[in-house]
N, C-alpha and C positions, 0 to 999 in steps of 0.2 A: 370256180376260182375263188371267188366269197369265201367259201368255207373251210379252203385250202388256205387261206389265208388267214382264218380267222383261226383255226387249228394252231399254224404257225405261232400267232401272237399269243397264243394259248400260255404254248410250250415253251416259248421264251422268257413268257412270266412266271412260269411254272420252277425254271432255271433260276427263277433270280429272289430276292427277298423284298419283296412288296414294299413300297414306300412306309414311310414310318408318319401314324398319325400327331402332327404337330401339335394339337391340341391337346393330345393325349400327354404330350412331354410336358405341353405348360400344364399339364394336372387339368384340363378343362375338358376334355372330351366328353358329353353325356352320350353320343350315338349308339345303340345297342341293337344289331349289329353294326360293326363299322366298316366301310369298305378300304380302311388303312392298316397296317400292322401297330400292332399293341407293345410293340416291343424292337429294341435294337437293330440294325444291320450284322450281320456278322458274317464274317469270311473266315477260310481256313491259314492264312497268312497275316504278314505283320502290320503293314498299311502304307496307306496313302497319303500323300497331301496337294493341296495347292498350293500355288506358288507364295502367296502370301502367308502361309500358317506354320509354327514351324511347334514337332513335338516332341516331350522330352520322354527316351525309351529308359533311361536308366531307373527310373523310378516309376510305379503307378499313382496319378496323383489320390492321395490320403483325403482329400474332402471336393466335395461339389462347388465348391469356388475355384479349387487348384485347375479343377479339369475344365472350367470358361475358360484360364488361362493355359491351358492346352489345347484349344480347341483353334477355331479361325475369328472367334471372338475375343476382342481384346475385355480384360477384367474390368469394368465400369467402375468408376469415380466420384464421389461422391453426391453414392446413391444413397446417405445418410448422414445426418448430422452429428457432427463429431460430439455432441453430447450424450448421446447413446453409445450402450457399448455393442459388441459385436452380438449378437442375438446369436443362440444352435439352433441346429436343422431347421431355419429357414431358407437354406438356396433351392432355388427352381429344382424341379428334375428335368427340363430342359436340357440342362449341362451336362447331364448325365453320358456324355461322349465318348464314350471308350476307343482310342484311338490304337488301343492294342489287340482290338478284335477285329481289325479293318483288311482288307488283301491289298498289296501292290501291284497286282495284275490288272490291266486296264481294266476301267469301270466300263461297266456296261451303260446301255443311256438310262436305265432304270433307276441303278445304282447313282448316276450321278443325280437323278432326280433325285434319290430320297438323300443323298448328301445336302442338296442344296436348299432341300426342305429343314432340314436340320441346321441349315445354317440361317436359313429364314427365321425359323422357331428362335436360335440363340438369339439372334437381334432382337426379336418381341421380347426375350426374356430380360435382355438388355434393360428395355424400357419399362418394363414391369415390375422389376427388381426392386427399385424404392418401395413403389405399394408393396410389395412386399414384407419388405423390411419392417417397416413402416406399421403392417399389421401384426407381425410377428410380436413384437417387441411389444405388445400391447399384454402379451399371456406371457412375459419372463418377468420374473422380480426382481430389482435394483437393478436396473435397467440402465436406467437414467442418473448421471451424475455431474449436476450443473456445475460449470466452471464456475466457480466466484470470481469476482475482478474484488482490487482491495478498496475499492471504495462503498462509501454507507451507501443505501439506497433512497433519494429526498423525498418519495412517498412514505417509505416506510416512517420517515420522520413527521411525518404529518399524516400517520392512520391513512393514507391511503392507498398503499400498494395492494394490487389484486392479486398479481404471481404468486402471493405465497411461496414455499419452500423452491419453486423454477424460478425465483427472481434471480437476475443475473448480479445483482449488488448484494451488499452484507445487509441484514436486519440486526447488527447490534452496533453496539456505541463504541466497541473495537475489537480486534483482533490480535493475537500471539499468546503467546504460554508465559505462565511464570508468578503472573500478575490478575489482580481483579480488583472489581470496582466495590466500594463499601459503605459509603452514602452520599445524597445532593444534598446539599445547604444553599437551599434559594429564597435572599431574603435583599439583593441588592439587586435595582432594577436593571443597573446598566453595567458597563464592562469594570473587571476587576482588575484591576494595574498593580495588583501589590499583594501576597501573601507571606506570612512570617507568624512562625513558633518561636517566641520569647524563648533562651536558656531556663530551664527549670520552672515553666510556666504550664499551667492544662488548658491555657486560654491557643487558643487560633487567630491570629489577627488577620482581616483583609480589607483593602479599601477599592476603592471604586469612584468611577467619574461622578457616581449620583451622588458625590458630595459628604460621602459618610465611612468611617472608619470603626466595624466592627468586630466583637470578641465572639469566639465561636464556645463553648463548654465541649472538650473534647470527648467527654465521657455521653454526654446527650445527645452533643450536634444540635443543641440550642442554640438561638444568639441571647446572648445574656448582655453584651454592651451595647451601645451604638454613639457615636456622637458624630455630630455634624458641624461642619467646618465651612458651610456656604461657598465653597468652591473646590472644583474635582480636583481629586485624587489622583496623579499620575503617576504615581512612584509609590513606591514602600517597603521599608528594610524592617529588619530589627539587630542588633548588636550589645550584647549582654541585655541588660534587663530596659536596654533603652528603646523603643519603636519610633521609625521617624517616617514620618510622612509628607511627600513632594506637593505643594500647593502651587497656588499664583502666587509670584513676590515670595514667597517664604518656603523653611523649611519648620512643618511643627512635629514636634520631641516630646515622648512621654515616660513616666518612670514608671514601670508594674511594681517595684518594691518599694520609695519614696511617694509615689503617686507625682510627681514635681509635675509641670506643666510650660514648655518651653516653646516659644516661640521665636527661628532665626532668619531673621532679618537680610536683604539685601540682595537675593537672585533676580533678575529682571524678566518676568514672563512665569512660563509656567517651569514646575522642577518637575526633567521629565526621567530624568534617572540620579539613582543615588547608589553610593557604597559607602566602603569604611578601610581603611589603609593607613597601617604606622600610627593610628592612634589621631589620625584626622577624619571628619566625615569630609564626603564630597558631593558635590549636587551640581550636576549638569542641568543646565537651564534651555530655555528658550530663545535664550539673546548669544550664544554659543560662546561662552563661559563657563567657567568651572570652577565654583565657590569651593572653598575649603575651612572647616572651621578647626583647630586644635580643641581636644574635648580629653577630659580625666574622667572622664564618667559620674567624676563626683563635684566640681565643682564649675560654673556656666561654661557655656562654648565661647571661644574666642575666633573670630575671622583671621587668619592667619597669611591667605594668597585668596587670590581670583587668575585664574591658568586659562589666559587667551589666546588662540589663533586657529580656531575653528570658526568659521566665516556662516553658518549655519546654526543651527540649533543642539546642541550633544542630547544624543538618545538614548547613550549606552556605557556604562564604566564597567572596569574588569581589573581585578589587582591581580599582579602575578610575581614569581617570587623575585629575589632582589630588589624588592620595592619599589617595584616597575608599577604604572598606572597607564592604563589604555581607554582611550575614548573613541568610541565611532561615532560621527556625524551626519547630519543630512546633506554636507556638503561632501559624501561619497570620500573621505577618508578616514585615518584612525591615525591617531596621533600617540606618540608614547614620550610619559613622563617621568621622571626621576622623582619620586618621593622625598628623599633627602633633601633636596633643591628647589623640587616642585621648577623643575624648568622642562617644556620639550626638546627632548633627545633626536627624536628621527619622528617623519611622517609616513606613512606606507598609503599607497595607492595602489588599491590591490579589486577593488570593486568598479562597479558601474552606475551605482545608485547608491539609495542611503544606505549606511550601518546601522543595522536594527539592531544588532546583536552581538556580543564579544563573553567568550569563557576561558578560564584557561586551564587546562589539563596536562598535570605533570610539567615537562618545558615546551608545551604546544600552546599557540593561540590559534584560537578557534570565532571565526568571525563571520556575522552570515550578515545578510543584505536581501534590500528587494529586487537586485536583479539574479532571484532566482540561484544563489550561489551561496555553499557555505568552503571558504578557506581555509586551509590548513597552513600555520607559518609556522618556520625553526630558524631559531638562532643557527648561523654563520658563522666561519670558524672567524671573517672580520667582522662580527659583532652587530651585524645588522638581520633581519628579518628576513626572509623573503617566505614565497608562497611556494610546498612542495607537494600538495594534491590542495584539488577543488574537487568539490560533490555538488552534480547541479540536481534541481529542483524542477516542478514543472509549473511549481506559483511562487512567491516571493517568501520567502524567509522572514517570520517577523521574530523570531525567539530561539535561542539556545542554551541550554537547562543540563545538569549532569550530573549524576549519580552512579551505584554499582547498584547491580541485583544482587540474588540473594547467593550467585555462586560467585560474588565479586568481580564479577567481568563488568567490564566500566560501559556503560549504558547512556548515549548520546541521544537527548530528547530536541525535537527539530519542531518547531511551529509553524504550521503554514499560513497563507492565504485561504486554501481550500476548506480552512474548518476543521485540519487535522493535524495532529501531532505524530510526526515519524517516530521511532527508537530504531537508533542503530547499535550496533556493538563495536566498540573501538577496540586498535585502528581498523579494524579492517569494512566500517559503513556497511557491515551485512544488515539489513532490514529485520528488527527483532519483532514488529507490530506496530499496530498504529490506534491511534485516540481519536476518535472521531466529537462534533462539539456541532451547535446549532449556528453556534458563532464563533470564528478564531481566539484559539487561548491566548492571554496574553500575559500570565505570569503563573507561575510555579514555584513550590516551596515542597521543602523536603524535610520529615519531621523520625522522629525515631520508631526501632521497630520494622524496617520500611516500607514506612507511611510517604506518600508521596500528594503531594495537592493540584490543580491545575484548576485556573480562574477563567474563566471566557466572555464574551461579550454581550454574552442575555443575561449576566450578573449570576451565574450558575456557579457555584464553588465545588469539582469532583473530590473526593476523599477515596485514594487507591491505594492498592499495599502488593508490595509482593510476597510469595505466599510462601517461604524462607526470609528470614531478618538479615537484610545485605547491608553492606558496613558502607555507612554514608563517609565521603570525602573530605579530608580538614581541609 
């Protein structure tokens, strides 16, 4: 009976297609000979399944990942890191499931053994798959393509980053098309508050809280002047051939074609911003007043008004047309005055924090703050302001700056807290690139050619251009 029996299990086997070596599908089999089949199930019909698997006839799947997802294995998920790309002919031959060589006639128990040994195998292959991957990718070339994020990387700025070319931050001092860097002028210790190109001068002027107010040679990028004033520098314009510069208690005024020497008298604190409008300077102080001197450019300056009702310190003036004059303050508003009158007209309350910053583009006022927000306001058909878009930020707003590129599209430069300067393109704040700086820029000057300057807080003065001559703004 043994033998009758063992005959039977012979011819049974004999009948059926021997289980399929698992090993052999993950490519691992060394057994020579093996007591498993080297190769597929196949039936003379279309196929099987289980209840869980469902497969698709109308098409054969085209590669050995389609067919895991035709199988009883569902496609595994991130079995690679999305900065690799997808690597060739690395999938298992595990997968290699041909579900159109299969019969729908009940399995045998054999058959379902070596089904289920194939479905054991796909799950190893499951788990395998990453190493896989993983080695694969090590013999394809450009392989690898690191996301950059836009910010600088702060090793890389202090020589210490080890990633090299996988570092996930930027290795330069910024980013976009258009534009490039031309030289540093570092000759002031501390932050630069003021840059300005004299009319018809090759002198660079910039000053700084270290107390000093220097000429650059714009052919060398020497500094050919220097003078010292014994007290910081928080403002600096220039307007025809005259440079004036914001002190404690005063405003001092120099002539490049007279050489004159002016000293004016009467802001209380420090002058932390200045402009020029209708043929008056203006100096926002510390005591949150707004001196006004009438000036001929040729004979002294006269004090003319003092413009109060900013309850704070003015940090910011901005002329725009109809001889409008705009102040933003640390008391978180912006006032607008009538230059004719020098009286305020309306207040906007349009921030949450101080007004660091006020531009005006075309009939837009543009006004940014430290709470992270730059406003857009328009005239009203009754005559008042309001706000019709905000752009927020993810640090505070300290500067707003503007000019065109070289294909005249108006180009919005945005200063942060983070140590970077955004470019947007107006209207529409598409992100054109960014400036990156060891310390927050805090003033910019635009010179011809487009030459562009940006001052920061380690007393670094940048020299950039765009690399098309874009027509600067009157």
């Amino acid at each position: 009976m043994a033998v009758i029996t063992t005959t039977r299990r012979t011819e049974r086997f004999s009948r059926t297609t021997p289980p399929t070596c698992k090993y052999w599908q993950a490519g691992r089999c060394n057994r020579n000979p093996c007591g498993f089949s080297h190769s597929l199930p196949t039936s003379p019909s279309n196929v099987y399944y289980n209840a869980n698997t469902t497969y698709k006839h109308s098409k054969k799947p085209d590669s050995s990942v389609e067919r895991m997802a035709s199988s009883s294995v569902k496609k595994p998920t991130n079995c690679a890191s999305k900065a690799f790309k997808k690597p060739e002919n690395c999938a298992l031959r595990a997968v290699e499931y041909r579900p159109e060589a299969m019969s729908v006639e009940k399995p045998t128990k054999c058959e379902q053994k070596a089904v289920a040994d194939v479905e054991d195998v796909a799950t190893v292959a499951k788990c395998e798959q990453k190493a896989v991957l993983i080695e694969k990718t090590a013999d394809v070339e450009d392989v690898t393509t690191v996301d950059k994020s836009r910010n600088i990387c702060k090793d890389w700025m202090t020589d210490n980053c080890v990633h090299g070319d996988l570092c996930q931050n930027l290795h330069s001092w910024f980013y976009g098309d258009g534009f490039s860097t031309l030289a540093k002028l570092h000759e002031h210790n501390k932050a630069i508050t003021g840059i300005a190109l004299p009319a018809g001068s090759n002198k660079l002027i910039s000053g700084s809280t270290d107390g000093t107010v220097r000429a650059w040679d714009c052919n060398t990028g020497r500094c050919v002047h220097m003078i010292h004033l014994n007290s910081q520098v928080t403002s600096l314009i220039s307007e025809g051939p005259w440079i004036f510069a914001g002190v404690k208690n005063a405003v001092k005024a120099w002539n490049i074609q007279t050489g004159a020497d002016v000293t004016l008298d009467g802001p209380k604190g420090q002058v932390l911003s200045l402009n020029v409008g209708n043929d008056i300077l203006l100096a926002g102080a510390e005591d949150g007043v707004i001196y006004a001197w009438r000036c001929s450019f040729e004979s002294p300056f006269k004090m003319v008004a003092t413009l109060s009702g900013h309850s704070k310190p003015v940090v910011s003036l901005a002329i725009g047309c109809h001889k409008m004059l705009y102040s933003g303050s640390m008391d978180h508003t912006i006032k607008v005055w009538d230059l004719d009158t020098l009286q305020c007209t309306m207040t906007l309350n349009g921030h949450t924090d101080v007004v660091t910053s006020l531009i005006c583009w075309d009939n837009f006022l543009l006004s940014a703050s430290s709470d992270c927000t730059v406003n857009v306001w328009v005239c009203t058909e009754e005559g008042t302001l309001e706000v019709t878009y905000t752009h927020t930020h993810e640090n505070a707003v300290l500067g707003l700056y503007g000019m065109t590129d070289a294909e005249a599209k108006p180009i919005l430069f945005c200063s942060c807290k983070d140590n970077s300067v955004r470019m947007y393109e107006l209207p529409t704040f598409l992100e054109r690139g960014r400036l990156f700086t060891r310390q927050e820029v805090r003033s910019f000057g635009i010179g011809p050619g487009g030459l562009f300057f940006t001052g920061d807080g380690t007393g670094l003065l940048n020299v950039w251009k765009w690399l098309e001559e874009p027509k600067v703004p009157t």
